[in-house]
Structures are given as structure tokens and as C-alpha cells.
N, C-alpha and C positions, 0 to 999 in steps of 0.2 A: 496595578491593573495592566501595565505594560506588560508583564512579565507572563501574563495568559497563555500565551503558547506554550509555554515549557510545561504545564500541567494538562495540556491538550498534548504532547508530543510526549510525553511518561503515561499518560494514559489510553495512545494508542498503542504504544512498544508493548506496554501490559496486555492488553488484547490481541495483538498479534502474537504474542508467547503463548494466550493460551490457545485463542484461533486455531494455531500448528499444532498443538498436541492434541487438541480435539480431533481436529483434521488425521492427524498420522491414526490414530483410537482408527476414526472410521473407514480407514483406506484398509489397516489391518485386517479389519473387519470382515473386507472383504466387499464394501461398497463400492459401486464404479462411480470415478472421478466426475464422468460428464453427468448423471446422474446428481452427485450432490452436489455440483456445479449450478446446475439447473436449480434445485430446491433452493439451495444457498441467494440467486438471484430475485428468485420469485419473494421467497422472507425480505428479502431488501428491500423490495418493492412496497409490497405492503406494509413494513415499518417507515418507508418512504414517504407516503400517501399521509400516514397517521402522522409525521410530523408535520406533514404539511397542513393538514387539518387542525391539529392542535399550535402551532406557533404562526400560524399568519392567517390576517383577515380573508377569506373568501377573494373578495373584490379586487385585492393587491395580487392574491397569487396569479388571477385570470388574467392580469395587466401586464403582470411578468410574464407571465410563462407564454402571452401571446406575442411580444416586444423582441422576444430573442432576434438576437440580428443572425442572415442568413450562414456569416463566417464563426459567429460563434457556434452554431450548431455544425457546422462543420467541426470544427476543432472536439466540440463533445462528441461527437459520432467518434472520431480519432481514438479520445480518451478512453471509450469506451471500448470500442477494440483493444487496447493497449492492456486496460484494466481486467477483460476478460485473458486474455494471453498470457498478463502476470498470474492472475489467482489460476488457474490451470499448469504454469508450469510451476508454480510454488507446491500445487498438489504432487505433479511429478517429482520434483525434486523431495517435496518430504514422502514419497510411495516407495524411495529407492535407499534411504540412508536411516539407519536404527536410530539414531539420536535427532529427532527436529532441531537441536541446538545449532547443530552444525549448519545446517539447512538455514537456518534464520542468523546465522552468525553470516554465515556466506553475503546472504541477500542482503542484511545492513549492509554489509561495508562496501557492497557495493553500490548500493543506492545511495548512501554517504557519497562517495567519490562523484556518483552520475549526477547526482543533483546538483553540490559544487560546479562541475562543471556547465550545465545548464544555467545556475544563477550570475558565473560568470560571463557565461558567452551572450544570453538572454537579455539579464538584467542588469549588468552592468554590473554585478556583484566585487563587492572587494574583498584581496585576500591578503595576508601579510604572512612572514618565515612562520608563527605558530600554526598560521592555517593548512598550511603545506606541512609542514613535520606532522600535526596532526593526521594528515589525510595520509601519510608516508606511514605513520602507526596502523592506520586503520588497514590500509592494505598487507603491514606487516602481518597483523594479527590476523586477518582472514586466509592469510598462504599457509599461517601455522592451523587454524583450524583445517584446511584442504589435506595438509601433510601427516599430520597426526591424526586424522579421524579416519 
């Protein structure tokens, strides 16, 4: 049961692969960005709402969601900007380049690298020589996908 994440983190990589190819379908298409930007958010929402309705008591969510301390909701406003910013420039980025591979190859390795560095610097995170030669690949590989595509 420890190991949970790893089948939560293969099963968002899966949806993010297809996310982008759906996405690039619709930009093709001829859709504007902030447009499906927009519909995209609103769907959230209201799949939002439904799991909040379906996985927690009434009484608990009213308790949470009124308890938020005022620096967390700072921090979520942050988030949310940030997360708006990414899916917008990930639209850009997959509007400009024929293959989404590239596009989602780019953005892993670099969110690989940023996050590393954020668990370092944040959380105290530890690294050893594999973790570095990894992340030294990961950048490799992302210059070759920049150079060759």
C-alpha cells in the first residue's frame, strides 16, 4: 500500500499523454485556447463539486472548507494562478509543434528537474550521485528531443 503513488503517478502520465493529443485534435481544429481554457475549468468544477458530494460527509466538507487558514488560501490563490499559466502555455506550446510528444517530452523533464529542486531546497529533500546522473539524463534527453524535432 506504500507504493500507491506510483500507480497514481502512471496514471496521470497516461492522461496527460492523452490530455495533449486531445488538446493539440482541438487547437487544430481551429478552437481558441482561452475558450477551451474556459470550458476545461468549468468541467473541473463541476466534477469537483460531484466528488465532493459523493466522497465526504456534508458536515465535514462545511467544517473544512470553512477552517482554511488565511495563508493557505493565499498559497491556493498562488497555485491557482500558476496552474492556470501552466495549462495555457502547455496549450501554446502543443498549438506550435506537429508532434505533442515533443511538447510533453520537453515539459517532463523539465518539471522532473523543478520539482527536484523545490523538494530539495523546501523540503529538505535527499539526493545521492544516481539522483544527479538521473536528472543529468533527463536533461540529456530533453536537448535531444529540442534538437531533433
Amino acid at each position: 500500500m506504500q507504493q500507491t503513488w506510483i500507480y497514481y503517478s502512471i496514471l496521470a502520465g497516461v492522461m496527460i499523454g492523452f490530455a495533449d493529443t486531445l488538446n493539440k485534435y482541438l487547437i487544430d481544429d481551429d478552437l481558441d485556447l482561452l475558450v477551451m481554457l474556459l470550458y476545461k475549468f468549468i468541467f473541473a468544477a463541476i466534477v469537483t463539486c460531484g466528488l465532493i458530494y459523493f466522497s465526504m460527509p456534508h458536515k465535514k466538507f462545511i467544517k473544512e472548507f470553512t477552517s482554511v487558514k488565511k495563508h493557505h488560501l493565499g498559497l491556493m490563490l498562488v497555485g491557482a494562478f500558476i496552474t492556470t499559466c501552466l495549462i495555457y502555455s502547455s496549450f501554446k506550446a502543443i498549438e506550435f509543434i506537429p508532434n505533442t510528444a515533443y511538447a510533453s517530452g520537453i515539459k517532463g523533464s523539465i518539471a522532473v528537474a523543478a520539482v527536484f529542486l523545490g523538494s530539495v531546497i523546501f523540503f529538505e529533500g535527499k539526493f545521492n550521485l544516481y539522483t544527479i546522473i538521473g536528472l543529468l539524463l533527463v536533461g540529456i534527453g530533453a536537448n535531444l528531443i529540442r534538437v531533433y524535432s
